[in-house]
C-alpha positions in Angstrom: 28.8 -17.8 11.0 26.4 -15.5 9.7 27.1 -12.8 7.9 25.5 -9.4 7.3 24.7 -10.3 3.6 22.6 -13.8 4.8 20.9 -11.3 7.7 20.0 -8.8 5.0 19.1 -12.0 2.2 16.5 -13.0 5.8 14.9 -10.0 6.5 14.2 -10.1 2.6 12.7 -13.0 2.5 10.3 -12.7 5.9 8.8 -9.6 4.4 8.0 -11.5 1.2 6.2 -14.7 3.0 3.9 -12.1 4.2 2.9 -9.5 1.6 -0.2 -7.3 1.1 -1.5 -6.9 -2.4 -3.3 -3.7 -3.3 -6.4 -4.4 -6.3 -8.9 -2.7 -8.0 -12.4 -3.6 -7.7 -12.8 -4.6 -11.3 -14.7 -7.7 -12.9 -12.7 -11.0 -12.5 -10.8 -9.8 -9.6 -11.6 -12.1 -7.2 -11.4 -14.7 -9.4 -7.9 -14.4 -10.2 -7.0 -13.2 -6.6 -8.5 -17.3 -5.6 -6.7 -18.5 -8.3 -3.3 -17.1 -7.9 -2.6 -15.8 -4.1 -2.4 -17.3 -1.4 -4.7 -17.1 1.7 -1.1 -16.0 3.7 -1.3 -12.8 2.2 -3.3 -9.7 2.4 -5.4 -8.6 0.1 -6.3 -4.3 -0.3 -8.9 -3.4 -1.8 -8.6 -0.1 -3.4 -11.4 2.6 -3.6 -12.2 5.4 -6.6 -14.9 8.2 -7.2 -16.0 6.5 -10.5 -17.2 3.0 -8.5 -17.8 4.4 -4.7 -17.8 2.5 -1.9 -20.0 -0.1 -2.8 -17.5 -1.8 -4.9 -14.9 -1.3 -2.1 -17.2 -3.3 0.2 -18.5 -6.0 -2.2 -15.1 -7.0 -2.9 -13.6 -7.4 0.5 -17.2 -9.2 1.5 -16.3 -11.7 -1.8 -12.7 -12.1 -0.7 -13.4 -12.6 3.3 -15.8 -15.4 2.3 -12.9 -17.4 0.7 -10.6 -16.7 3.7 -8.6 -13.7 2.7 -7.1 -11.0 5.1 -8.9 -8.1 3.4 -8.2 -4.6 3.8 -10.5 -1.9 2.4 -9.8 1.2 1.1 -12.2 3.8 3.1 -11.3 6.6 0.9 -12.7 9.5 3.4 -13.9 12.1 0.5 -16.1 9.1 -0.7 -18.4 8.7 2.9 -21.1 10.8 2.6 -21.8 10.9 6.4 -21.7 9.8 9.8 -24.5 7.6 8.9 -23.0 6.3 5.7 -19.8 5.1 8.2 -21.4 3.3 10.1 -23.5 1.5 7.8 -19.8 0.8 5.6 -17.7 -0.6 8.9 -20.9 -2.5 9.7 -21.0 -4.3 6.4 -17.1 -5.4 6.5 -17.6 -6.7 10.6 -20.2 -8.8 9.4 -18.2 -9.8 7.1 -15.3 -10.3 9.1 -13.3 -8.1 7.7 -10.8 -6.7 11.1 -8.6 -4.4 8.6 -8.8 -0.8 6.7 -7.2 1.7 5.4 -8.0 5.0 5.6 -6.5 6.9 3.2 -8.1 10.7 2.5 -8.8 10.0 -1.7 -8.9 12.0 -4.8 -13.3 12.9 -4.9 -13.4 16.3 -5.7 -15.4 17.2 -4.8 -16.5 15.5 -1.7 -18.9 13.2 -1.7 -19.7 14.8 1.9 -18.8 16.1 4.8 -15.5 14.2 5.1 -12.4 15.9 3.9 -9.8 13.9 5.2 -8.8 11.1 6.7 -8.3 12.5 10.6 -12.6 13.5 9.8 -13.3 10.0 9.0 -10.6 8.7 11.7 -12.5 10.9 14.3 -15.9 10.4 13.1 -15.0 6.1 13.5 -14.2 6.8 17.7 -14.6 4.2 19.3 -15.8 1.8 16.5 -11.8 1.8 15.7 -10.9 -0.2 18.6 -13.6 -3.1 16.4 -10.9 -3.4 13.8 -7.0 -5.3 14.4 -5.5 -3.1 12.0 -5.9 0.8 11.0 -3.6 2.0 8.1 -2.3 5.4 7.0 -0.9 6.6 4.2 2.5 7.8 4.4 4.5 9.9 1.6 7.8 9.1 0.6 8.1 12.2 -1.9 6.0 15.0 -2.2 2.2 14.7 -2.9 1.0 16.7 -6.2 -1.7 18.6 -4.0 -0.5 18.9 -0.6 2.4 20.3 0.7 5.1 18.7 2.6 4.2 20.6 5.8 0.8 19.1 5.2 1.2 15.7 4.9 3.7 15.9 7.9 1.0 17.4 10.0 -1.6 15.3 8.9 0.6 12.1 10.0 0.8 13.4 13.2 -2.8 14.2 13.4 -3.7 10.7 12.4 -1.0 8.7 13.9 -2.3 8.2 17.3 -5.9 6.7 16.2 -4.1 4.1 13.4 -1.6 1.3 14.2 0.3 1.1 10.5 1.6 3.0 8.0 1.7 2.2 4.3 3.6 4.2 2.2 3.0 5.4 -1.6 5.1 4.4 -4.4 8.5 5.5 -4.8 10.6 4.3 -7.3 14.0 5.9 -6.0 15.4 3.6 -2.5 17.3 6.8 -1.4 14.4 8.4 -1.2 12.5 6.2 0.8 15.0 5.5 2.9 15.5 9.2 3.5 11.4 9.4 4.3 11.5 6.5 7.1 14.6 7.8 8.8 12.5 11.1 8.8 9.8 9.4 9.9 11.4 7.9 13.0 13.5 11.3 13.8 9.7 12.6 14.4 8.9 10.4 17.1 6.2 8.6 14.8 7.1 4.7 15.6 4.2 3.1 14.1 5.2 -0.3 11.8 5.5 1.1 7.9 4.6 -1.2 4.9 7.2 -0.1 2.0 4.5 0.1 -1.2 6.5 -1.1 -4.3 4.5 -2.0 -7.8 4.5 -5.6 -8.5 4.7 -6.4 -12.2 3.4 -4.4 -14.5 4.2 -3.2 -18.0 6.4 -0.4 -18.1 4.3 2.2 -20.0 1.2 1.6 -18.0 3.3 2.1 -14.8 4.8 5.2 -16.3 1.2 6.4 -17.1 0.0 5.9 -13.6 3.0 7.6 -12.0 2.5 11.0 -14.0 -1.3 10.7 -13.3 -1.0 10.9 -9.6 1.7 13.1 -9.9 4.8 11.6 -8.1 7.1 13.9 -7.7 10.3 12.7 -6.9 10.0 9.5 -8.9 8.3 11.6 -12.1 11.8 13.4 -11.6 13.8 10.0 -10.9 12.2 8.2 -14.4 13.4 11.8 -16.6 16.6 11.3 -15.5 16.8 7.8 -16.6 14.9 8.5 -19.9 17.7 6.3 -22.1 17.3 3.5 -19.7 13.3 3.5 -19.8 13.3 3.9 -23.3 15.3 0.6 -23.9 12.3 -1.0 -21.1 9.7 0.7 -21.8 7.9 -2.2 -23.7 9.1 -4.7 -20.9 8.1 -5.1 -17.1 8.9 -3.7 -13.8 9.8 -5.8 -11.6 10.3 -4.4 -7.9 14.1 -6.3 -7.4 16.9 -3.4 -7.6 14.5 -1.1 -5.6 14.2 -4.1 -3.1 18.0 -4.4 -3.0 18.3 -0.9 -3.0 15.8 -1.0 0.6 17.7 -4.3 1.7 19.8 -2.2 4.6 16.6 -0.1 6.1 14.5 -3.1 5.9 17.2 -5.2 7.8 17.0 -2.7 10.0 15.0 -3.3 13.6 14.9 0.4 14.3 13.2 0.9 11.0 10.3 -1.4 11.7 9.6 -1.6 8.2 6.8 -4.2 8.5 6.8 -5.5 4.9 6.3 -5.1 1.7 3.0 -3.5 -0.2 3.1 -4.6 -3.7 0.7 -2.3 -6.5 -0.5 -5.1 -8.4 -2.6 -2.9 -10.5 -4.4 -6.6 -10.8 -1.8 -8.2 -11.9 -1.7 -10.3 -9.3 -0.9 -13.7 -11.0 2.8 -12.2 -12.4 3.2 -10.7 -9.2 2.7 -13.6 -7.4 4.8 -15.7 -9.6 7.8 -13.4 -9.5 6.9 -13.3 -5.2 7.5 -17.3 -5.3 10.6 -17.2 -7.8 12.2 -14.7 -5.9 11.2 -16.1 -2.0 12.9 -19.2 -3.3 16.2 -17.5 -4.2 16.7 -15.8 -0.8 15.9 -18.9 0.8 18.0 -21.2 -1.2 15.4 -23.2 -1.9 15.7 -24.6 -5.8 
């Protein structure tokens, strides 16, 4: 007979055969993504004002050519026009690249006339329909420059030209939980991708969460300042907060498509602790 815990232990372990990892475009990172994940799994590429586009690009053409699902970051505040577009989602078809992610970025300013990601969404038209996938970015917690009422607006905005969305990370389970149920009460049924860091130290994570300004899960690591302290030279790793998920992702209403793992390139520890863990859920030794 099965029980709940082997249907929750399942649904665990199909979202882990299937994961996406988010990397920088940094030296060496294709290497190690070869050496260490497999050709299963998705592979983000991230984008950032100090390297552009270009990097973005050149990555996912490097990684498509060894047989990767790759999905770009099109950060919108980094296209500098219409023309610029085009010339960027003609690059990654002829790469064959099918998948992006269109997420508004932190340029400031702009590098043109795109402020968002509904302008770049829009300005894409019918060139969207060229690609399998179109990813969002959703907002478990508040965003440190754009109010709730924003990002809510904004999802609906963008919802109907995008087929996924991937959320930002959240260290707190309630919390998330609390977002996708909100989510769903909205009428917004597109598949969500639960982003969760992968291993990394503790103090570097820590350092990246108050730079980006996560709100609830700044709040959520004060409050469990005697705990991080005793980690703090140790790693994350992403199981309690899975456990904590287990019921919403066992959850068919949910439609929480999978997991979306930070790597922060760390994608060979990641991995490791992807396999480790896959194995225990399955039973496998």
């Amino acid at each position: 007979m099965t029980t709940a815990l082997d249907a929750t232990r399942r649904a665990l372990a199909e979202r882990l055969e299937r994961p996406r990892y988010e990397v920088l475009p940094l030296a060496g990172i294709v290497e190690e993504v070869v050496a260490h994940v497999p050709v299963s799994a998705r592979v983000t590429v991230t984008a950032s004002p100090a390297k552009g586009l270009d990097s973005t690009v050149e990555t996912s053409e490097r990684l498509a050519a060894h047989g990767y699902t790759v999905v770009p970051h099109l950060s919108a505040r980094l296209v500098r026009d219409r023309e610029h577009l085009e010339e960027l989602t003609s690059r990654l078809l002829a790469a064959g690249v099918r998948e992006v992610f269109v997420p508004a970025g932190d340029a400031d300013p702009p590098a043109g006339e795109f402020h968002s990601a509904v302008d770049v969404l829009r300005a894409m038209g019918d060139a969207r329909t060229s690609f399998d996938e179109v990813g969002i970015t959703g907002y478990p917690e508040s965003h440190h420059l754009i109010s709730d009422e924003d990002t809510i607006q904004a999802m609906f905005a963008k919802a109907p030209m995008a087929t996924c969305i991937i959320s930002q990370i959240c260290f707190d389970a309630a919390v998330i939980e609390g977002w996708v149920r909100a989510v769903r009460a909205r009428g917004t049924d597109l598949p969500i991708w639960i982003g969760l860091p992968g291993i990394v130290d503790y103090a570097r994570l820590v350092r990246i969460s108050m730079k980006i300004g996560l709100g609830e899960s700044a709040r959520f690591l004060g409050h469990h300042g005697s705990w991080l302290r005793r980690l703090i030279t140790r790693q994350f790793k992403p199981d309690a907060l899975m456990r904590g998920l287990a019921g919403t992702i066992a959850d068919p209403d949910a439609r929480i498509a999978g997991f979306h793992f930070y790597t922060f390139n760390e994608v060979e520890r990641t991995e490791r602790w992807r396999r480790e863990t896959l194995a225990r859920l399955s039973g496998r030794p």
